[in-house]
C-alpha positions as a Python dict, from the first residue, in 0.01 Angstrom:
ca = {
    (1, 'X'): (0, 0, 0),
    (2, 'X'): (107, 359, -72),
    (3, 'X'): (-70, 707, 37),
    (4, 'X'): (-285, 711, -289),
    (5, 'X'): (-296, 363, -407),
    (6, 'X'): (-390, 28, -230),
    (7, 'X'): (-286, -262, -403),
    (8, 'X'): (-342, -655, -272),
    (9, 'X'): (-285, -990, -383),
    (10, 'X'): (-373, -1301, -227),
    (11, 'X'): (-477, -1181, 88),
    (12, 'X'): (-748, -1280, 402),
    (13, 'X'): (-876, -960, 562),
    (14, 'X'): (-1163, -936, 861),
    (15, 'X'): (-1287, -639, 955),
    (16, 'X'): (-1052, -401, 747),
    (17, 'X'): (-1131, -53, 730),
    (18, 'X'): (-1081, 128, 400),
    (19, 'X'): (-1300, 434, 528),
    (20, 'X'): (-1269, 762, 435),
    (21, 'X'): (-944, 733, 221),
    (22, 'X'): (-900, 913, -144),
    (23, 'X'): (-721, 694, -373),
    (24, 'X'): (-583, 733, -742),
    (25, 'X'): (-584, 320, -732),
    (26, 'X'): (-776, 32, -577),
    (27, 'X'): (-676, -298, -692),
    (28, 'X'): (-759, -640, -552),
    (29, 'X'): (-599, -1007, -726),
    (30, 'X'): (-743, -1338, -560),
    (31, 'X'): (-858, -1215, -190),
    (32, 'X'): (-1113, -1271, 22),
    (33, 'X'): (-1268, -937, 237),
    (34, 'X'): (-1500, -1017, 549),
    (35, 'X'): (-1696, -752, 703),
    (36, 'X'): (-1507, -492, 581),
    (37, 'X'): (-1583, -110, 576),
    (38, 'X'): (-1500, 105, 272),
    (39, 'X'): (-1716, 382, 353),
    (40, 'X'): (-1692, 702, 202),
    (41, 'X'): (-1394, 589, 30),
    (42, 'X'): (-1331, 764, -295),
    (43, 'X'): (-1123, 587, -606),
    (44, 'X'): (-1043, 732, -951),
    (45, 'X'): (-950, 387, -1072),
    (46, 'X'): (-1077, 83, -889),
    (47, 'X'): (-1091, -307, -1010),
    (48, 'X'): (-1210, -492, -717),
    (49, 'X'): (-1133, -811, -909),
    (50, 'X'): (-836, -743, -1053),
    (51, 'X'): (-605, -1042, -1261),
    (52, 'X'): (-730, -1390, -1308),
    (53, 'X'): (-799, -1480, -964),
    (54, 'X'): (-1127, -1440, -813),
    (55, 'X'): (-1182, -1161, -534),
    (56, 'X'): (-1481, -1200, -249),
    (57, 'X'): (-1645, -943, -51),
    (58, 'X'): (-1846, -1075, 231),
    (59, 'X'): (-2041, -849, 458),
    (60, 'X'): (-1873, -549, 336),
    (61, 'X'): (-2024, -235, 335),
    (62, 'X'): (-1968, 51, 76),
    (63, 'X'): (-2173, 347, 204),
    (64, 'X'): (-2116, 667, 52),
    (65, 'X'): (-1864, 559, -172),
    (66, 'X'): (-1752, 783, -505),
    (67, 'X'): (-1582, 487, -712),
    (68, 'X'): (-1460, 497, -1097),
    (69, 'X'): (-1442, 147, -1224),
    (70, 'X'): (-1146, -7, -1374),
    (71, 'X'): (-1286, -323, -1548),
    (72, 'X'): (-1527, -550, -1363),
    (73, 'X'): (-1289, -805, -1346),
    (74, 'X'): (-1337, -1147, -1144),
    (75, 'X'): (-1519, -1042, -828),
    (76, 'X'): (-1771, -1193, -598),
    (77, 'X'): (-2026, -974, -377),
    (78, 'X'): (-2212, -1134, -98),
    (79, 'X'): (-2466, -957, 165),
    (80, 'X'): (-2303, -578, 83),
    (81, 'X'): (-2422, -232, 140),
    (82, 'X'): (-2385, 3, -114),
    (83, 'X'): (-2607, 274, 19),
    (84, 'X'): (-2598, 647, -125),
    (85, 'X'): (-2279, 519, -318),
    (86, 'X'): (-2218, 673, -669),
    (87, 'X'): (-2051, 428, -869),
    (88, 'X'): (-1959, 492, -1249),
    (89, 'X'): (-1812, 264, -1568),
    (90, 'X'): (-1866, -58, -1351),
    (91, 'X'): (-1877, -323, -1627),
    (92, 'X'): (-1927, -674, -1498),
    (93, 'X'): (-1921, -964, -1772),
    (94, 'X'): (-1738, -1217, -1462),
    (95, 'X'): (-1863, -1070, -1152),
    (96, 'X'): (-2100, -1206, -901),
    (97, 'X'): (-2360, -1009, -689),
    (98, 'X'): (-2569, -1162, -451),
    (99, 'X'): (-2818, -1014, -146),
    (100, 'X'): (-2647, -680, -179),
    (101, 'X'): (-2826, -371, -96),
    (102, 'X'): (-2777, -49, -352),
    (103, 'X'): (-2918, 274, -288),
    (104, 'X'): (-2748, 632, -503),
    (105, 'X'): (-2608, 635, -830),
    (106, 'X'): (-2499, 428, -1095),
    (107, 'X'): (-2382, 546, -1397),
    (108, 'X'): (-2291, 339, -1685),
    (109, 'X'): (-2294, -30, -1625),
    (110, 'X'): (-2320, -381, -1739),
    (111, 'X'): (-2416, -695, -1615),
    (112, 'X'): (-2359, -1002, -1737),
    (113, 'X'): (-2571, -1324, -1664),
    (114, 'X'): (-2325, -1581, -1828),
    (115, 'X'): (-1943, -1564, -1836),
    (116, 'X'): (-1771, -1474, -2154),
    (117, 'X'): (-1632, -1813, -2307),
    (118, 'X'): (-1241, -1687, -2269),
    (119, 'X'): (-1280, -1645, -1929),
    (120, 'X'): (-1462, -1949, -1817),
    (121, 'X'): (-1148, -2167, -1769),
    (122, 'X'): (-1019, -1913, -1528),
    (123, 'X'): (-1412, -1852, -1274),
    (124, 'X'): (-1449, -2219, -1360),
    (125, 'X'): (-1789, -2160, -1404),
    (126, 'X'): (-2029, -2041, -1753),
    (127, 'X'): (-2282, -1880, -1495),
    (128, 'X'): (-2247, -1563, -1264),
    (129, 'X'): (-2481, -1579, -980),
    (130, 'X'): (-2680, -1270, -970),
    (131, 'X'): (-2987, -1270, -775),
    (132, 'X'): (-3132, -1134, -433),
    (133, 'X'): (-3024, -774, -469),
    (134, 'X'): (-3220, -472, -391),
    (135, 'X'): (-3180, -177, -639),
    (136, 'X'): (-3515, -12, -570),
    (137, 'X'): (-3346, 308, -438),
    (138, 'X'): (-3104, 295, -707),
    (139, 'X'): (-3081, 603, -977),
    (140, 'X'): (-2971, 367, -1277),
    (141, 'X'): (-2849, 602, -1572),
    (142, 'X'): (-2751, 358, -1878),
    (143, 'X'): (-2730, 43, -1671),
    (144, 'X'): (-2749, -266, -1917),
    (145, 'X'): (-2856, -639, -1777),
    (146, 'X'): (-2767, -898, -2019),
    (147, 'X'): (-2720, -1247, -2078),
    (148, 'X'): (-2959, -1392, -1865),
    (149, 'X'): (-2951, -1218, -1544),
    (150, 'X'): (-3315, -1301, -1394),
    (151, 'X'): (-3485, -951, -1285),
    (152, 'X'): (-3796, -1131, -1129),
    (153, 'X'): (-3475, -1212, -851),
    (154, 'X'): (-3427, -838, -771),
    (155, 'X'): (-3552, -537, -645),
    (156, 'X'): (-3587, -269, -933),
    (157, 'X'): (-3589, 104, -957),
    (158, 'X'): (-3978, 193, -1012),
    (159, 'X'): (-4161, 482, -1138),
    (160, 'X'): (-4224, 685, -1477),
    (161, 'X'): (-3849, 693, -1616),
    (162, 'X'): (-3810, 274, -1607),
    (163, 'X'): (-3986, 26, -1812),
    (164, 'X'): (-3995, -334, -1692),
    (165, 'X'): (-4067, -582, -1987),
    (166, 'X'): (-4137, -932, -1792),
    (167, 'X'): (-4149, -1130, -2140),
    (168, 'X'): (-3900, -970, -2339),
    (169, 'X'): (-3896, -1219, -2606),
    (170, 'X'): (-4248, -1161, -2743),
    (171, 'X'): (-4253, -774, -2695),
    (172, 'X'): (-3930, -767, -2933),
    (173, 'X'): (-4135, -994, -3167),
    (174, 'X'): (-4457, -740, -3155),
    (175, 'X'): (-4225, -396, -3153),
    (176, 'X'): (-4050, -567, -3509),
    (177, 'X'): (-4380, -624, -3679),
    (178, 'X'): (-4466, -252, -3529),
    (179, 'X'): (-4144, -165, -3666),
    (180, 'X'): (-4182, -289, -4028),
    (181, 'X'): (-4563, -182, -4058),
    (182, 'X'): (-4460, 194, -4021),
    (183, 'X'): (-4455, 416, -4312),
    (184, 'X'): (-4257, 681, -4122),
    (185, 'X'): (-3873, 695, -4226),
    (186, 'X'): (-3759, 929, -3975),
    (187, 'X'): (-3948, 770, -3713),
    (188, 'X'): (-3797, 467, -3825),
    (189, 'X'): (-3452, 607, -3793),
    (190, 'X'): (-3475, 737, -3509),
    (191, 'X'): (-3607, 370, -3314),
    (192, 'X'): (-3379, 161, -3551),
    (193, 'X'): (-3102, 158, -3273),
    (194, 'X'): (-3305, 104, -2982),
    (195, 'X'): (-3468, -206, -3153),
    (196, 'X'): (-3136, -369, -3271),
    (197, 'X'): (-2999, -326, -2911),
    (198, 'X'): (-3329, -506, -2788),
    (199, 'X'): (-3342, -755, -3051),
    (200, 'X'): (-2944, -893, -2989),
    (201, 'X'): (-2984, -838, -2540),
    (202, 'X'): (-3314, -1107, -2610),
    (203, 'X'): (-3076, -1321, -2845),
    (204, 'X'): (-2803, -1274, -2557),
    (205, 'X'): (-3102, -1496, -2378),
    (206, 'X'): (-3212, -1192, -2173),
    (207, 'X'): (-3590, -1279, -2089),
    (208, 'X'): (-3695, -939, -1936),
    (209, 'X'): (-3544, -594, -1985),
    (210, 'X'): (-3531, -284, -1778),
    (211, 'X'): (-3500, 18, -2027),
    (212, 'X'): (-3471, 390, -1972),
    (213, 'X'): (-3588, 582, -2234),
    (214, 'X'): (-3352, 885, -2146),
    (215, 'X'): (-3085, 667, -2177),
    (216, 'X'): (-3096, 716, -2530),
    (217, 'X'): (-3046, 1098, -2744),
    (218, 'X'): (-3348, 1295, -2724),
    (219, 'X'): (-3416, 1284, -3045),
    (220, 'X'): (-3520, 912, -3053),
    (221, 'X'): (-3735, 899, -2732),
    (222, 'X'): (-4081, 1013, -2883),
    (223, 'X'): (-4040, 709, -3150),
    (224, 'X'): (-3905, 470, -2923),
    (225, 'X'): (-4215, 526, -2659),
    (226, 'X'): (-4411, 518, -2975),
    (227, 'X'): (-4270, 162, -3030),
    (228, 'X'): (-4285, 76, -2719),
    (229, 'X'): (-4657, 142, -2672),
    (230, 'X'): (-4744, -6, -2989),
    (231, 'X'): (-4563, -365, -2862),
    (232, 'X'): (-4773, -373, -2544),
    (233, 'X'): (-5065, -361, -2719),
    (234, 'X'): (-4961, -627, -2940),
}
């Protein structure tokens, strides 16, 4: 460890505190953290699961963090508070979240329900375990769950901004054949991207989707909640 940068490898920690500490780096390679507290810890640059070893978090909490992702990485979260955190470029294609508790921001994200076939000799698994996690009190701003990740197993942001499709699969079907029947060109431009990124996330074998209409340029949203309304009727 240095003043700005915490680096670790391999190690066993109980009850560490990482509170209140500004970092240029936080890195983590193979180790296990139990009931540790990184509250209000800032990071321009942090990979919790850093190299090709696995990293767990167990009991930790991450209240009031500020964190910029590094890559996701190959990390493991397990009963973890992330209240009034604001977490940014967190994208997870090997990482594993499970009863964790998110409240804040998050900004730019993925989550991936299956491991990427180059990494699966390394997790030893095809499958990340995602389920159990409350995000109801989460602001999600371009947050992404792909792959299979099972949203009936989580708590979701509600209200006017968020759209929960339950059976993804046949509202892509119905918002195609909307698609195709309209006469509109610029309409049709101006969905055609929103679509295609629907169409491949159900291929991806995502059954239901979370979407954000002001995730996407303002420009598009009047077609794509056009689409979107003309699916649900089917």
């Amino acid at each position: 460890m240095t003043g700005d940068r915490v680096i670790l490898s391999g190690q066993r920690l109980v009850a560490a505190d990482f509170s209140n500490r500004s970092l240029m780096q936080f890195s983590s390679e193979g180790c296990r953290f139990e009931e540790c507290k990184f509250d209000r810890l800032v990071v321009k640059s942090a990979s919790f699961g850093a190299g090709r070893a696995t990293s767990e978090y167990i009991g930790c909490s991450f209240d009031h963090v500020k964190v910029t992702m590094g890559p996701g990485g190959y990390a493991r979260f397990v009963d973890c508070t992330f209240e009034d955190a604001d977490i940014s470029n967190w994208f997870c294609f090997a990482v594993e979240i499970v009863n964790c508790t998110f409240s804040g921001r998050l900004t730019k994200a993925v989550f991936n329900g299956t491991v990427p076939a180059q990494e699966r000799t390394d997790t030893r698994r095809t499958m990340n375990q995602f389920e159990g996690n409350d995000f109801a009190r989460m602001k999600m701003r371009d947050v992404s769950f792909r792959t299979g990740i099972d949203l009936s197993r989580q708590k979701l942001p509600a209200g006017d901004e968020y759209t929960l499709i339950e059976n993804a699969r046949s509202m892509v079907l119905r918002a195609r054949t909307a698609f195709n029947s309209w006469d509109d060109t610029e309409a049709k431009a101006q969905a055609r991207g929103f679509l295609t990124v629907i169409e491949e996330d159900v291929a991806d074998g995502q059954e239901q989707l979370l979407i954000r209409i002001h995730d996407y340029p303002r420009a598009s949203r009047a077609a794509i909640h056009t689409l979107l309304a003309a699916a649900a009727k089917g």
